[in-house]
C-alpha positions in Angstrom: -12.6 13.8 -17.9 -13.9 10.2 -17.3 -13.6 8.5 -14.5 -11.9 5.1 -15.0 -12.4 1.5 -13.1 -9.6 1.8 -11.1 -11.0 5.2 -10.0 -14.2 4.7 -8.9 -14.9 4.1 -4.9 -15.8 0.8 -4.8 -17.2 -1.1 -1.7 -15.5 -4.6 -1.0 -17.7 -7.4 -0.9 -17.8 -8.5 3.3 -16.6 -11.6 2.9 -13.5 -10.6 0.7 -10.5 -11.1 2.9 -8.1 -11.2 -0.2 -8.0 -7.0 -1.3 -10.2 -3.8 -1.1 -12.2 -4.4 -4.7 -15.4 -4.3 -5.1 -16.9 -7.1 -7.2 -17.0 -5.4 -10.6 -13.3 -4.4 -10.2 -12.2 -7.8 -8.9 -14.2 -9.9 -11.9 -12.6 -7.3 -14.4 -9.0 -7.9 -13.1 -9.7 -11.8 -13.2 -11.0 -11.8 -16.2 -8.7 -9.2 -18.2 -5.1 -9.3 -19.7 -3.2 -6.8 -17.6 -2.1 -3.9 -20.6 1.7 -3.3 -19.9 1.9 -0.1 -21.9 2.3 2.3 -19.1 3.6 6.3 -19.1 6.8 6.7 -17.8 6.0 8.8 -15.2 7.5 6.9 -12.8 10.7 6.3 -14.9 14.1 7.9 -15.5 17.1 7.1 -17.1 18.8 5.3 -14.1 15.6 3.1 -13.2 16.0 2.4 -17.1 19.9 0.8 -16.6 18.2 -2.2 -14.7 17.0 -4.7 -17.5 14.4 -6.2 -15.2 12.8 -2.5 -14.8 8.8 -3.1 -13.5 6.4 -0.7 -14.4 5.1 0.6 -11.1 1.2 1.4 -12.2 1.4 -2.6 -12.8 3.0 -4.0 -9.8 0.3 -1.3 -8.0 -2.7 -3.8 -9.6 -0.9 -6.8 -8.6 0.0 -5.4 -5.0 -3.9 -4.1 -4.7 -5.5 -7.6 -5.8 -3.3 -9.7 -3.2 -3.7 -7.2 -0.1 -5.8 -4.9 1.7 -5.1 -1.3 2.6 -2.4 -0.8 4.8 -0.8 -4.3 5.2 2.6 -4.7 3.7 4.6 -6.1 1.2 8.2 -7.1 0.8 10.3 -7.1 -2.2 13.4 -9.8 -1.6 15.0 -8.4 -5.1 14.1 -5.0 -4.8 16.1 -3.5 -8.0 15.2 -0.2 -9.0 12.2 0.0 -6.8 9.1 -0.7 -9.1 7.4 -2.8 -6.5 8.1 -0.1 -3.4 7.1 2.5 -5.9 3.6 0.5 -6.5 3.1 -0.6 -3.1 3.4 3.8 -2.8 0.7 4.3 -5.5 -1.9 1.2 -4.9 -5.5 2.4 -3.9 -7.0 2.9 -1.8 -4.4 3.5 -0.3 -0.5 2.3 -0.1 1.0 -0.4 1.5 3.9 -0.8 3.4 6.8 -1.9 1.2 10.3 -3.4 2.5 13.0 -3.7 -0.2 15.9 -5.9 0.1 19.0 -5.3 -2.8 22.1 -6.8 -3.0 23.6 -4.4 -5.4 24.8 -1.2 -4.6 24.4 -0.2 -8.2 20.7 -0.7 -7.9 20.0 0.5 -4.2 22.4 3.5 -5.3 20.0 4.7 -7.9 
């Protein structure tokens, strides 16, 4: 099985106070259109009522470009949870994540 980018260990450059990437990952992610063609595995039917549904393995790259390891994030519109479910998956390792919903429909599901 190959090992993709997002896989590898990589060491972040010293003076990199922005995320954990190494170089290669961080020119690759700058220089790249994000592919939004993700599995589902994160889905099911009720995260798929909201019509502003994120997928997770993307807000994960967004969430591990603009913070380090173990620093948090907060999600003011929080809907179904994509962005707490990404801040769950980012590498090296997750983030804190704070949701705030004002629907009852959404935090419900």
């Amino acid at each position: 099985m190959a090992i993709s980018k997002r896989q590898k260990a990589e060491h972040p450059l010293p003076k990199n106070t922005l995320n954990d990437m190494g170089g290669d990952r961080f020119l690759y992610f700058t220089k790249s259109v994000l592919n939004t063609g993700y599995p589902s595995i994160y889905s099911h039917e009720l995260r798929k009522k909201h019509g502003a549904n994120k997928p997770p393995q993307l807000m994960a790259l967004l969430i591990e470009f603009f913070t380090k390891t173990g620093m948090s994030v907060l999600d003011p519109f929080a809907g179904v949870g994509g962005t707490l479910i990404g801040a769950s998956i980012a590498t090296p390792g997750p983030r804190t994540c704070i949701g705030i919903e004002i629907s009852q429909e959404w935090t419900d599901i």
